[in-house]
N, C-alpha and C positions, 0 to 999 in steps of 0.2 A: 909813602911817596918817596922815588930813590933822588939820589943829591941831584942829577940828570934835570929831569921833570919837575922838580921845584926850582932851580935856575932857570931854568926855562918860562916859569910857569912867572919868576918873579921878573925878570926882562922885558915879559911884556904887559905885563899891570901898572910896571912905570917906566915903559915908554909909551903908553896909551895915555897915564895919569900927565905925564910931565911932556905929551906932544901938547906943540901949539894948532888953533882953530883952524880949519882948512876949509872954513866955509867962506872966504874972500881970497883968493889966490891971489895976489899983487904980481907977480913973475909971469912971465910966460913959458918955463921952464918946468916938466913936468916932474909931479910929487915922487921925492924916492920914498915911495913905501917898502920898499924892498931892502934898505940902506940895514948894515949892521947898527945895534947896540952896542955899549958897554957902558957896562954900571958896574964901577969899582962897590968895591965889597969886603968884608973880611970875615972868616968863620973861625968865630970862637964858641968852643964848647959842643960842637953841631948847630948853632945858630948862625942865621945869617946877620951879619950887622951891617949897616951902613950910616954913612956921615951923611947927616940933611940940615939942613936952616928953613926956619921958621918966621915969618914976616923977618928977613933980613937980621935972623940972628947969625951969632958965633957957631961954627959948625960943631951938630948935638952927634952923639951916635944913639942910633934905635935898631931896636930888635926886629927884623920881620918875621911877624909869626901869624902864616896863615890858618894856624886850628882856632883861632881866639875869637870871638864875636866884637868885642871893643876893646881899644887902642888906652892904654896906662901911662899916664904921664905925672912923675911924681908935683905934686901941690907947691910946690917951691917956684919950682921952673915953669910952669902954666901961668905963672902970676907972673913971674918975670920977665917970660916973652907975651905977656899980656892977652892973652886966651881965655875966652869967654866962659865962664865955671858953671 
């Protein structure tokens, strides 16, 4: 997959993940589905990484890596941000 198509690819799995419920519209203003992204990022090594928090943690960095079937998060910090084992 070229750098292209995976930016892309990751843009919109979390702006889908991280839109809010559109199933009560409060506004009478109609939805910009159309609206730009941007999802700061940084690329080390050929990976993407980004800064996220976790129930209101300190900002973590994670690797996204779409070949992987499940998500690694070392034993320390699962306890620490209190994540159900």
């Amino acid at each position: 997959m070229n750098r292209k198509t995976l930016l892309a690819f990751v843009v919109v799995v979390l702006s889908l993940a991280t839109a809010p419920s559109r199933a009560v519209q409060t506004t009478s203003k109609p939805a910009l589905a159309n609206a730009p992204v941007s999802i700061p990022f940084e690329l080390v090594a050929r990976h993407i990484v980004l800064q996220v928090r976790i129930n209101d943690s300190r900002p973590l960095s994670f690797v996204f890596d779409t070949g992987d079937k499940v998500a690694i998060i070392d034993l320390d910090r699962a306890k620490e941000l209190g994540l159900k084992l």
